[in-house]
Gaussian input, Z-matrix of N, CA and C with variables (Angstrom, degrees):
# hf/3-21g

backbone

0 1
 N
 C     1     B1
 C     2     B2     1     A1
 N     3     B3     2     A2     1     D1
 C     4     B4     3     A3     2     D2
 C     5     B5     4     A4     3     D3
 N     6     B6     5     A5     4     D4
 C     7     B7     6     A6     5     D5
 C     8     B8     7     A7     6     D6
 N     9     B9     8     A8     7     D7
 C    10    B10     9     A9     8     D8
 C    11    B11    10    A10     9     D9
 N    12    B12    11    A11    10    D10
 C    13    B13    12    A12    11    D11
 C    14    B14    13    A13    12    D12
 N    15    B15    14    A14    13    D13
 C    16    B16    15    A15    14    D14
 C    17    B17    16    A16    15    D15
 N    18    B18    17    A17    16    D16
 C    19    B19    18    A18    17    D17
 C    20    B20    19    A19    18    D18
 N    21    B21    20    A20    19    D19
 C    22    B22    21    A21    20    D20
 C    23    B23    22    A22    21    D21
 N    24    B24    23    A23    22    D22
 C    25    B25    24    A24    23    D23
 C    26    B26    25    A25    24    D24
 N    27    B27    26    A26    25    D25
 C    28    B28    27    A27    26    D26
 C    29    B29    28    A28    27    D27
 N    30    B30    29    A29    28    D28
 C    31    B31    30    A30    29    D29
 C    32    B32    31    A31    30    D30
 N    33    B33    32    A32    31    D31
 C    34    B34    33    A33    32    D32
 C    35    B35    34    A34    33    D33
 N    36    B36    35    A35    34    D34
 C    37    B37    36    A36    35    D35
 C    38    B38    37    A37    36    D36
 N    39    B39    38    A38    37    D37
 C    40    B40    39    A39    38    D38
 C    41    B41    40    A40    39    D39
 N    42    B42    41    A41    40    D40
 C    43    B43    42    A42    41    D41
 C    44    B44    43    A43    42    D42
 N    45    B45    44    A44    43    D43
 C    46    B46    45    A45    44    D44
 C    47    B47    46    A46    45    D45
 N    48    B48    47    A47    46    D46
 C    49    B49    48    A48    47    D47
 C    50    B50    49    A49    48    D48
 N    51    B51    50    A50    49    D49
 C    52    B52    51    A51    50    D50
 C    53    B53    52    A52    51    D51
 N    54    B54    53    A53    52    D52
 C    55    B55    54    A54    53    D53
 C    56    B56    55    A55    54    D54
 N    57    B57    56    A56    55    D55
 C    58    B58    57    A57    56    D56
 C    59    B59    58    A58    57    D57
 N    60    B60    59    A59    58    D58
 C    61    B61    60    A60    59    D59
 C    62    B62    61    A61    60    D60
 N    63    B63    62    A62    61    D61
 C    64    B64    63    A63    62    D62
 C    65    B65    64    A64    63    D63
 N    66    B66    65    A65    64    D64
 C    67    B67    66    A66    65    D65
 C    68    B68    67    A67    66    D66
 N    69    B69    68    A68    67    D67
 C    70    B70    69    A69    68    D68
 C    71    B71    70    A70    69    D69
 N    72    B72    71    A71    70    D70
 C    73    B73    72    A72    71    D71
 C    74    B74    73    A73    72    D72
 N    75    B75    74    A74    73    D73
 C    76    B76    75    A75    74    D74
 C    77    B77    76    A76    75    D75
 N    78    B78    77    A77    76    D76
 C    79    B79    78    A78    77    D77
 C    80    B80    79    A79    78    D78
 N    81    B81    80    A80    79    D79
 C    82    B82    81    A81    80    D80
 C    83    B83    82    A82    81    D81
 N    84    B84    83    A83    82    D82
 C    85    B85    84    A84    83    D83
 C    86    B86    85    A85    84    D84
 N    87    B87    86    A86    85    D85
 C    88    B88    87    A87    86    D86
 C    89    B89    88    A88    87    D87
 N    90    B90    89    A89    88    D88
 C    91    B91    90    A90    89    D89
 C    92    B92    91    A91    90    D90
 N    93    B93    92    A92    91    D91
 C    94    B94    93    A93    92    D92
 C    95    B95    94    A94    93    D93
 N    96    B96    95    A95    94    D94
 C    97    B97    96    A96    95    D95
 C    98    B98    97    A97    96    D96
 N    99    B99    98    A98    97    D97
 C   100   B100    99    A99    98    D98
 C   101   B101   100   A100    99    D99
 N   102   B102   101   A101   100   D100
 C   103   B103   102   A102   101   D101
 C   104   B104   103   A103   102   D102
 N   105   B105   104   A104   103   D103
 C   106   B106   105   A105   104   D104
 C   107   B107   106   A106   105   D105
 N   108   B108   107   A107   106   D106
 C   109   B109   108   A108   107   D107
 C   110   B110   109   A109   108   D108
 N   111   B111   110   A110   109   D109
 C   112   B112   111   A111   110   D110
 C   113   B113   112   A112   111   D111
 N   114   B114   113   A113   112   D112
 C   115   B115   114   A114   113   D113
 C   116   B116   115   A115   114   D114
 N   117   B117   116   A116   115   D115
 C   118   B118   117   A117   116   D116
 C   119   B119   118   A118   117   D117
 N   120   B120   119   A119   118   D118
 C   121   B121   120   A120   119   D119
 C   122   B122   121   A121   120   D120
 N   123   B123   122   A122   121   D121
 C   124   B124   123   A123   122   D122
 C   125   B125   124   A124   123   D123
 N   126   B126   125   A125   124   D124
 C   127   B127   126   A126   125   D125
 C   128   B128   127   A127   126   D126
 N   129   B129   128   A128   127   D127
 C   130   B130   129   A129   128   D128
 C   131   B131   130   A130   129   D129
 N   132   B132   131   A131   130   D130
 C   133   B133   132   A132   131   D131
 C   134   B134   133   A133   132   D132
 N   135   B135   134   A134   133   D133
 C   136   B136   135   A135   134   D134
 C   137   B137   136   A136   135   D135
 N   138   B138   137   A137   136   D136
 C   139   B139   138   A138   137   D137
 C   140   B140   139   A139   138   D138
 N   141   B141   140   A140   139   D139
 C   142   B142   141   A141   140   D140
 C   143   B143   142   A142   141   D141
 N   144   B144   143   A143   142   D142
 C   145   B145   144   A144   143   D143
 C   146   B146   145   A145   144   D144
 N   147   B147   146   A146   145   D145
 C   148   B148   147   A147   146   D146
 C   149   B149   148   A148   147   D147
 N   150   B150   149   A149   148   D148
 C   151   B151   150   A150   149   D149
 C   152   B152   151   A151   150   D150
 N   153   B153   152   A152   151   D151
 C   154   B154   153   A153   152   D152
 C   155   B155   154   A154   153   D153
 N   156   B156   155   A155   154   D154
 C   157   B157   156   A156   155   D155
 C   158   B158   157   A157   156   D156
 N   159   B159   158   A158   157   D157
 C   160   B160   159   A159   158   D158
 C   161   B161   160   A160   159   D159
 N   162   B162   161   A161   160   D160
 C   163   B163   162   A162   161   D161
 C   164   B164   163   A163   162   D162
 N   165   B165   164   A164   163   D163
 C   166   B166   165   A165   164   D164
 C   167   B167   166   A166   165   D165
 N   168   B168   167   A167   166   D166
 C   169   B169   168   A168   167   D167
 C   170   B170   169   A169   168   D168
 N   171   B171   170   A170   169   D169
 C   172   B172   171   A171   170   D170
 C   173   B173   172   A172   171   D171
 N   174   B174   173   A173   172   D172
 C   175   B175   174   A174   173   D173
 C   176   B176   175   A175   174   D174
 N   177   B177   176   A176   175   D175
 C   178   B178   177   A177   176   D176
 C   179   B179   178   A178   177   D177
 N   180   B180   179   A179   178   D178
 C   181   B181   180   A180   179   D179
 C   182   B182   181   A181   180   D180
 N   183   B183   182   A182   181   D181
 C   184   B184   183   A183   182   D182
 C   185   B185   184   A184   183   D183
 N   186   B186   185   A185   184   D184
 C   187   B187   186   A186   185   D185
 C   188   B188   187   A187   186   D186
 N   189   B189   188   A188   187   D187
 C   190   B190   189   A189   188   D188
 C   191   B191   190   A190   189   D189
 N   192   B192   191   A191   190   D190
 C   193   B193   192   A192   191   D191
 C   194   B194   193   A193   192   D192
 N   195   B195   194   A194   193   D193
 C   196   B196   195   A195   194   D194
 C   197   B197   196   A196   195   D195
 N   198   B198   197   A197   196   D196
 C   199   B199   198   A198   197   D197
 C   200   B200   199   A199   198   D198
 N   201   B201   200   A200   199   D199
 C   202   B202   201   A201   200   D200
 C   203   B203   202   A202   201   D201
 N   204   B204   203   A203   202   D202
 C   205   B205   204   A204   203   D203
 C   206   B206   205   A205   204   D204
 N   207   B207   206   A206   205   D205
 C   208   B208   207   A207   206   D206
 C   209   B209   208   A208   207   D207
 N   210   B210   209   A209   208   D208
 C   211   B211   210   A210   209   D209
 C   212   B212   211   A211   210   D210
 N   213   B213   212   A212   211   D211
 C   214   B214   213   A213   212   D212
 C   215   B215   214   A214   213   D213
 N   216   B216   215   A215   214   D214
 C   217   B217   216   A216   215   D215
 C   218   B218   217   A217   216   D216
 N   219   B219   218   A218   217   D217
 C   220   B220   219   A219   218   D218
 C   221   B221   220   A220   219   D219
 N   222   B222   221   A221   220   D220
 C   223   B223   222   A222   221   D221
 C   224   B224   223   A223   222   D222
 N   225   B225   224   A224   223   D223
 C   226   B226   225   A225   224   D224
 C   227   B227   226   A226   225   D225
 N   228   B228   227   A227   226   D226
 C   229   B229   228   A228   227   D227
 C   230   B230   229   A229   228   D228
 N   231   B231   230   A230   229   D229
 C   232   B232   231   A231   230   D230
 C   233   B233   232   A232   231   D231
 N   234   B234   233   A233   232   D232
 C   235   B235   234   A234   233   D233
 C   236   B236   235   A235   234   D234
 N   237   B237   236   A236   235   D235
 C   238   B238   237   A237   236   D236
 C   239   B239   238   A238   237   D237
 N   240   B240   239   A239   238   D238
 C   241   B241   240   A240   239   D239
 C   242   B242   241   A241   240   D240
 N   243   B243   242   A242   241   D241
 C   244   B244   243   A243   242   D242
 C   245   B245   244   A244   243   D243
 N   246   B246   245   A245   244   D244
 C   247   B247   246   A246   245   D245
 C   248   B248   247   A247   246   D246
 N   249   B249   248   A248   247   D247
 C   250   B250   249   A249   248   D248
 C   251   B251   250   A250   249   D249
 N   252   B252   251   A251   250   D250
 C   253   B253   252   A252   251   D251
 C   254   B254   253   A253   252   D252
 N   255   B255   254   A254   253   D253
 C   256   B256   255   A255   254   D254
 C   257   B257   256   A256   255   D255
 N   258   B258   257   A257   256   D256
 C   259   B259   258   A258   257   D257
 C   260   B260   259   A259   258   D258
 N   261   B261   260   A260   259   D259
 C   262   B262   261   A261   260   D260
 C   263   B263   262   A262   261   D261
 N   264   B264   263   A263   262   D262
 C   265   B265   264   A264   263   D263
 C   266   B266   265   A265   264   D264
 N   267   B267   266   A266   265   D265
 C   268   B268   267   A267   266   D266
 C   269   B269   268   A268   267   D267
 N   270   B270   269   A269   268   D268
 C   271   B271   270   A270   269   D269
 C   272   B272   271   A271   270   D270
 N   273   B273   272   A272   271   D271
 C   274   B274   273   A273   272   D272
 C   275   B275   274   A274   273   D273
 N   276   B276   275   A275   274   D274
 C   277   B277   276   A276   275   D275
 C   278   B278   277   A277   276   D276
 N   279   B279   278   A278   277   D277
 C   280   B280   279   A279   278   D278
 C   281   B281   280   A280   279   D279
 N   282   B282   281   A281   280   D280
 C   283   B283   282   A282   281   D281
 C   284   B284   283   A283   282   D282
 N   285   B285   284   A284   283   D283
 C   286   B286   285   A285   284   D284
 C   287   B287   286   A286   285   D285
 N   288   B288   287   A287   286   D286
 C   289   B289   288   A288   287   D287
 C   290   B290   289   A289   288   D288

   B1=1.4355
   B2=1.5273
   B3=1.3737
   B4=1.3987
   B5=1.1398
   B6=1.0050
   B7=1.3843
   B8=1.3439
   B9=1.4441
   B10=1.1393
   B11=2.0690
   B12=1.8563
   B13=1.2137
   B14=1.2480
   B15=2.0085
   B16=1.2963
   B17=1.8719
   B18=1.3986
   B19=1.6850
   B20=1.4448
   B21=1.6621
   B22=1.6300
   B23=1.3601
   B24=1.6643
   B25=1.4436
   B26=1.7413
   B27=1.4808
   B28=1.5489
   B29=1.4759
   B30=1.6413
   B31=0.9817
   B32=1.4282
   B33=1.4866
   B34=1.2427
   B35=1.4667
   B36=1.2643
   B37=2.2097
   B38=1.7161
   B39=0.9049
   B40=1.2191
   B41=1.9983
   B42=1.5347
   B43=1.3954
   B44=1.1713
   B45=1.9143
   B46=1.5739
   B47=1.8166
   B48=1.0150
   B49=1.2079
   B50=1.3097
   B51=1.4353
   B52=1.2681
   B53=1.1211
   B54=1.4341
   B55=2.0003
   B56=1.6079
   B57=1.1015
   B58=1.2972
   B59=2.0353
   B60=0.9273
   B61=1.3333
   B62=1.9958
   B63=0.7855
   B64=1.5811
   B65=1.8986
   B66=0.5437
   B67=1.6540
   B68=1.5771
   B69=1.6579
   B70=1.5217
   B71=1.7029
   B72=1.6270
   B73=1.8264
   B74=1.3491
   B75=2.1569
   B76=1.2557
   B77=1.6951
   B78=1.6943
   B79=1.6645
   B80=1.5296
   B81=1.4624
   B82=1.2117
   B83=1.6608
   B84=1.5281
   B85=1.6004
   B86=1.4160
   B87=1.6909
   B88=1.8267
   B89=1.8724
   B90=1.5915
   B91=1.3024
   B92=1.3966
   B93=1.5966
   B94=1.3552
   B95=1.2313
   B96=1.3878
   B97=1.6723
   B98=1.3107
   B99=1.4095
   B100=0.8443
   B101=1.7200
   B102=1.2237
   B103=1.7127
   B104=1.2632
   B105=1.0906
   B106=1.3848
   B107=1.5666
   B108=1.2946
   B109=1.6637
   B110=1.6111
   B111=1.0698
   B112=1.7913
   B113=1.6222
   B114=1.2341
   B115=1.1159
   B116=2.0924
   B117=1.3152
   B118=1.6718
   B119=1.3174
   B120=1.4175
   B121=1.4251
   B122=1.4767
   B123=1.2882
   B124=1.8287
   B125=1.3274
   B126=1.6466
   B127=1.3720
   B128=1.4300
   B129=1.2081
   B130=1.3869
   B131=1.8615
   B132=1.3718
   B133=1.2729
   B134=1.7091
   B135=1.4641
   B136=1.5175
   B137=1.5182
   B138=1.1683
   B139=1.2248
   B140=1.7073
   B141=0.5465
   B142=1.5439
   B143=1.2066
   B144=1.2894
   B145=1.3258
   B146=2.0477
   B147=1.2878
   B148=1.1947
   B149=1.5919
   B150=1.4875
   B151=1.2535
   B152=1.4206
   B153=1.4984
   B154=1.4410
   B155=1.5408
   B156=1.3666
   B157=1.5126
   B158=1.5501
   B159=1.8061
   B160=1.0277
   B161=1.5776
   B162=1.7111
   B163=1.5036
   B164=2.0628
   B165=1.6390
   B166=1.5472
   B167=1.4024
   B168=1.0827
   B169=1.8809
   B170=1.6147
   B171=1.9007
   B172=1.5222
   B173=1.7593
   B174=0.9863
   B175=1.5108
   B176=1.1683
   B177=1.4207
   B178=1.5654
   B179=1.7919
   B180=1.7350
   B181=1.6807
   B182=1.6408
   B183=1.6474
   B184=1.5050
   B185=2.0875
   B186=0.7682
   B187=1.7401
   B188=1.7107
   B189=1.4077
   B190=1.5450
   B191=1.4967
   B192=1.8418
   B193=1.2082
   B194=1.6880
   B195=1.7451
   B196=1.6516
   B197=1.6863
   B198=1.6037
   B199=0.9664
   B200=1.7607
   B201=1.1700
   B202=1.6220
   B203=1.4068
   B204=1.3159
   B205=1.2391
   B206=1.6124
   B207=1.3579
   B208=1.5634
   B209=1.5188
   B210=1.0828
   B211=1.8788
   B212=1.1151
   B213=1.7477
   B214=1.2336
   B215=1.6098
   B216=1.4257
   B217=1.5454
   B218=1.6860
   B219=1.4501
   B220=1.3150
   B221=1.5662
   B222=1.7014
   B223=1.0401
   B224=1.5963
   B225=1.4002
   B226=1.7225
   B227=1.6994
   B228=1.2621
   B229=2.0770
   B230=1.1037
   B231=1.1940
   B232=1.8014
   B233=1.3630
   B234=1.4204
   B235=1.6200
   B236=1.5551
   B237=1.6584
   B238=1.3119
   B239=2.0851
   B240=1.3916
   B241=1.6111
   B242=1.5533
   B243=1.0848
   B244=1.5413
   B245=1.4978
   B246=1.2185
   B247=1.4319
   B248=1.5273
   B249=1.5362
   B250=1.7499
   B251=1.6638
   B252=1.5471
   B253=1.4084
   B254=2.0408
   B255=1.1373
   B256=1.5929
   B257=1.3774
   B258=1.1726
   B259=1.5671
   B260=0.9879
   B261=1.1702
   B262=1.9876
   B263=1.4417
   B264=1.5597
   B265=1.5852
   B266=0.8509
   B267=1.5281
   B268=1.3484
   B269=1.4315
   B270=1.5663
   B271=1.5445
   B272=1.2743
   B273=1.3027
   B274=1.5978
   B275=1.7256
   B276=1.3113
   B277=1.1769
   B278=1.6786
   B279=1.6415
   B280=1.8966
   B281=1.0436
   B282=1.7433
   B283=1.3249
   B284=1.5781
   B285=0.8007
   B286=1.9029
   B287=1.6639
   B288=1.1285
   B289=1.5444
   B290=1.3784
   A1=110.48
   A2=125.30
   A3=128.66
   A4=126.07
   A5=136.10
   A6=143.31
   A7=135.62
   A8=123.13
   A9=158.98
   A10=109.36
   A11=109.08
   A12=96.52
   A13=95.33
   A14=110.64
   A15=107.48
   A16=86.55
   A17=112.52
   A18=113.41
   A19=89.88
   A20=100.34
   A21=118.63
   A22=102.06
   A23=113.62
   A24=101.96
   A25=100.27
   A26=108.41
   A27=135.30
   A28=85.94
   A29=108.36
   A30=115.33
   A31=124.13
   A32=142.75
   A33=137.92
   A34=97.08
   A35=110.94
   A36=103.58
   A37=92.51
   A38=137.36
   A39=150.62
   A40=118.05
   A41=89.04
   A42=102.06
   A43=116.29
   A44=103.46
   A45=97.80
   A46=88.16
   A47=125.88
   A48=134.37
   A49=131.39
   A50=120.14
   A51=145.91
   A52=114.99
   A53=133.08
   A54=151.37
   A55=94.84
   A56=145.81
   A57=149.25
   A58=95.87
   A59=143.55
   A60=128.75
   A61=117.10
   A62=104.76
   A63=119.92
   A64=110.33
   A65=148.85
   A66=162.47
   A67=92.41
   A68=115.32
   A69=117.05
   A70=121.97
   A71=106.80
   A72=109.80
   A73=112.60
   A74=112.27
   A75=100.70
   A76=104.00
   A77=102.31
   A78=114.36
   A79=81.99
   A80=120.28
   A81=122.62
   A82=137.84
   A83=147.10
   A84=121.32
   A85=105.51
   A86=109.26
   A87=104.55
   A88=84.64
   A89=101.12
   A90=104.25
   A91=105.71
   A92=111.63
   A93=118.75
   A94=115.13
   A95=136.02
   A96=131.09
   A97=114.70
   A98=117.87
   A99=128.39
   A100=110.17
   A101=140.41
   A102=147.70
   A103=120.54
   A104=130.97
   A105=141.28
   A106=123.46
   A107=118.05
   A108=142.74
   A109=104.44
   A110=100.53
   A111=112.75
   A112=110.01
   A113=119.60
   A114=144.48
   A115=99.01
   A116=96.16
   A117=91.77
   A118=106.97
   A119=136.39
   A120=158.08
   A121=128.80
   A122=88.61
   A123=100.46
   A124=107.54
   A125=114.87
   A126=138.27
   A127=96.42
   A128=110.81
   A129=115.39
   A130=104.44
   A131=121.58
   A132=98.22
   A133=100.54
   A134=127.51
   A135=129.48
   A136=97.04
   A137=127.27
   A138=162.95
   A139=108.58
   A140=125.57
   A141=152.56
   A142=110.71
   A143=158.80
   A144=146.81
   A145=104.58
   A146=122.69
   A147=119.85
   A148=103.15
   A149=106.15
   A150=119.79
   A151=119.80
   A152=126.08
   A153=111.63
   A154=102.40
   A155=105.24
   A156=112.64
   A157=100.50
   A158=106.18
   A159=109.27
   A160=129.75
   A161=129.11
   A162=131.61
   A163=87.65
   A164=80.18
   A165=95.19
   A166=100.87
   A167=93.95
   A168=113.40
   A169=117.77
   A170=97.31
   A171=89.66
   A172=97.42
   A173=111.19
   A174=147.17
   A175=115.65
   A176=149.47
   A177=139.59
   A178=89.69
   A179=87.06
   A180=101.35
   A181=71.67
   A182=118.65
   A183=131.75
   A184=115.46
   A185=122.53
   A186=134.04
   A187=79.80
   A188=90.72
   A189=113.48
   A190=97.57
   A191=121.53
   A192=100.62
   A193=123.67
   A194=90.59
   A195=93.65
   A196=115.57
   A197=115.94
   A198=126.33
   A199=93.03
   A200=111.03
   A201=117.67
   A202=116.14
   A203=124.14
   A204=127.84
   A205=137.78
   A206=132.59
   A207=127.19
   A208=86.20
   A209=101.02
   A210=131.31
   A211=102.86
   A212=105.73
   A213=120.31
   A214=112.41
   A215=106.53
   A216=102.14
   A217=106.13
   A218=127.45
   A219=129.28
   A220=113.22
   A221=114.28
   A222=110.77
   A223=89.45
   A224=107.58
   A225=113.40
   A226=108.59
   A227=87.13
   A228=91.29
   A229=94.51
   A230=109.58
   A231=133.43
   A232=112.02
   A233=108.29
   A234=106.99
   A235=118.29
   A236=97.42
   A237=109.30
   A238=84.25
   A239=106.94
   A240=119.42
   A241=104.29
   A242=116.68
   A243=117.38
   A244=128.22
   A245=98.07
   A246=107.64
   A247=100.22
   A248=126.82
   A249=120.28
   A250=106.71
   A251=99.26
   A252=109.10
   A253=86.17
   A254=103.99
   A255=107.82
   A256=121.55
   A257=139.79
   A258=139.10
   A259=147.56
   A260=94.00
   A261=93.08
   A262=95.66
   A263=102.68
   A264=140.40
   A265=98.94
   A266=147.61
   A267=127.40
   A268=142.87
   A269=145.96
   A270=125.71
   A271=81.33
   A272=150.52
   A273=145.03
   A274=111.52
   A275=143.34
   A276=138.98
   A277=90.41
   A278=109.18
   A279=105.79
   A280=74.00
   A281=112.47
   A282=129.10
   A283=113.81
   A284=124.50
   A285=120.37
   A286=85.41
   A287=141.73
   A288=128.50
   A289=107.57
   D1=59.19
   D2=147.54
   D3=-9.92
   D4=128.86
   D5=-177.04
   D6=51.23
   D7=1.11
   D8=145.75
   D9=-20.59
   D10=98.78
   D11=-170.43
   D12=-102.39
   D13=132.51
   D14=-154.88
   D15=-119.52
   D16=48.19
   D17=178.47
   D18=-87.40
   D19=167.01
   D20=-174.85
   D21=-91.47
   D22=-44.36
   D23=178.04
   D24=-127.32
   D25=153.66
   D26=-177.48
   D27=-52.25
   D28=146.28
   D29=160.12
   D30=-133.85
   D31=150.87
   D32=-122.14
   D33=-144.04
   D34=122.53
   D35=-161.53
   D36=-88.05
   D37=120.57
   D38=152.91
   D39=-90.77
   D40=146.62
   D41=175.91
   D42=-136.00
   D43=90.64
   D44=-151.99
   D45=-152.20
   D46=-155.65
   D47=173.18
   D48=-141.71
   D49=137.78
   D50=-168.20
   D51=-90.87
   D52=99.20
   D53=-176.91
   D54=-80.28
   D55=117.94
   D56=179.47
   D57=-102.65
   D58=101.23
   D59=-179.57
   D60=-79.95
   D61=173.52
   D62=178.31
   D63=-84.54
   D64=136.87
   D65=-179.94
   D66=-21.35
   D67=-69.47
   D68=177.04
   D69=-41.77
   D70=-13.45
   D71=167.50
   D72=68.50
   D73=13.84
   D74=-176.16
   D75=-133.57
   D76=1.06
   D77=-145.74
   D78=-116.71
   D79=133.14
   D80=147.40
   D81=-27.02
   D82=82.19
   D83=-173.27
   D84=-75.57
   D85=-50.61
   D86=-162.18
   D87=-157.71
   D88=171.60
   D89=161.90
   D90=-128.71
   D91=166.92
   D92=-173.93
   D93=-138.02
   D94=149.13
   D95=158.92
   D96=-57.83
   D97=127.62
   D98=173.97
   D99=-81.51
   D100=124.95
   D101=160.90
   D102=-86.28
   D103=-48.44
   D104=174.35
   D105=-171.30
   D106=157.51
   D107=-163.63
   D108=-118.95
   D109=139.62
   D110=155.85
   D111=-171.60
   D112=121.21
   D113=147.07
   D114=27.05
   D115=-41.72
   D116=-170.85
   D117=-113.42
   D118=12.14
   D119=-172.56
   D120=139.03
   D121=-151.87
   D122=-158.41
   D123=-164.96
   D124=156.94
   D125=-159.62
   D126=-134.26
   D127=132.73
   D128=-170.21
   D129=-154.13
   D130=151.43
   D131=175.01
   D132=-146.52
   D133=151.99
   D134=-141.58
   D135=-162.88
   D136=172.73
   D137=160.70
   D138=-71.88
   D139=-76.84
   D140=144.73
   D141=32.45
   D142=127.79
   D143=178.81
   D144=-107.07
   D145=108.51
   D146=170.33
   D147=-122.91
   D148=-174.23
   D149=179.82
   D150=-117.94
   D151=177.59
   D152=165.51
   D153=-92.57
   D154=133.95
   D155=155.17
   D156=120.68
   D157=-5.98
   D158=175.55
   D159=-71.75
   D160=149.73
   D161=-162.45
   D162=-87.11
   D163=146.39
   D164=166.94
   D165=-139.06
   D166=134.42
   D167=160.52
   D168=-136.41
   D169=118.27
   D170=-163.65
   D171=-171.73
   D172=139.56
   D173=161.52
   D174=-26.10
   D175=106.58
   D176=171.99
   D177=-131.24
   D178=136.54
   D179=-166.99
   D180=-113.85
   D181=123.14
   D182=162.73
   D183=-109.09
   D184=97.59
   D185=-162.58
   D186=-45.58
   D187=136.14
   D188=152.89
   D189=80.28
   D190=-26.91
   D191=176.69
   D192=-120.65
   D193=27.90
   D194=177.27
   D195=105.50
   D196=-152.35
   D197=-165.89
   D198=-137.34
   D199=132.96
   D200=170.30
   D201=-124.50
   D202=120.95
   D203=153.51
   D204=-65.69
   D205=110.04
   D206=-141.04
   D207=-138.20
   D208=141.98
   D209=158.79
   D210=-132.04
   D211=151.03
   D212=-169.06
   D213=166.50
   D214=167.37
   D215=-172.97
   D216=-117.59
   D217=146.76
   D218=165.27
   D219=-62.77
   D220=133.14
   D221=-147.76
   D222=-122.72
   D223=-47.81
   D224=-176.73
   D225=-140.63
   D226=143.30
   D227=-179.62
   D228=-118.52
   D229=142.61
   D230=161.04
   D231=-123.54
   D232=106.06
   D233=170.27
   D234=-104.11
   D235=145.21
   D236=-140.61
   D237=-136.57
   D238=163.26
   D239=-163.94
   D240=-46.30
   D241=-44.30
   D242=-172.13
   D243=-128.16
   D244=-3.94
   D245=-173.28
   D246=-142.79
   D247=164.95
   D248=154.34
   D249=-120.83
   D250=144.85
   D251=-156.75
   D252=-93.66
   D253=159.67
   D254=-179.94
   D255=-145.75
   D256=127.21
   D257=147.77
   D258=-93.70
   D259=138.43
   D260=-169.67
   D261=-112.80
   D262=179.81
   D263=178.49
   D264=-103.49
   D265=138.39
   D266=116.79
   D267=-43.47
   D268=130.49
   D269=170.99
   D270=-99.71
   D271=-40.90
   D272=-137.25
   D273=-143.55
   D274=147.11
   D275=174.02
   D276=-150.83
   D277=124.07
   D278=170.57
   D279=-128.87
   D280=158.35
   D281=153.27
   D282=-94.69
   D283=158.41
   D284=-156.89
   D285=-159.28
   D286=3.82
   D287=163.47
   D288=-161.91

């Protein structure tokens, strides 16, 4: 079964940006490209050196539907020529705008 997308939830390609915050949840750390959204995470890809299993808390500005606040852990890395692409989980999603 070729091409067969066997994700749990749809995911939605966005071209938007990724706010990574500082521990305090109010301070800028880094920003990232945002690739795509779904309900149970996100694909994002950065400069950035993280790990798997690592905590994120961070800012995604989505047009038309505001500002969301997301926690979550890195789940899979794909490194790619100039950048590494990354996924997270969500544990948490608030909307705050």
């Amino acid at each position: 079964m070729a091409g067969k997308n066997y994700r749990r939830v749809e995911r939605e390609p966005h071209d938007s940006v990724l706010e990574a915050l500082k521990e305090c949840g109010k301070c800028l750390a880094w920003t990232a490209k945002l690739i795509n959204l779904s309900k149970s995470g996100a694909s994002f890809s950065t400069k950035m050196v993280l790990k798997k299993s690592q905590n994120i808390h961070a800012r995604v500005r989505i047009f038309k539907k505001g500002i969301m606040e997301v926690r979550g852990k890195v789940v899979w890395i794909k490194e790619k020529l100039n950048t590494t692409v990354y996924g997270i989980k969500f544990d948490s999603i608030r909307q705050i705008k």
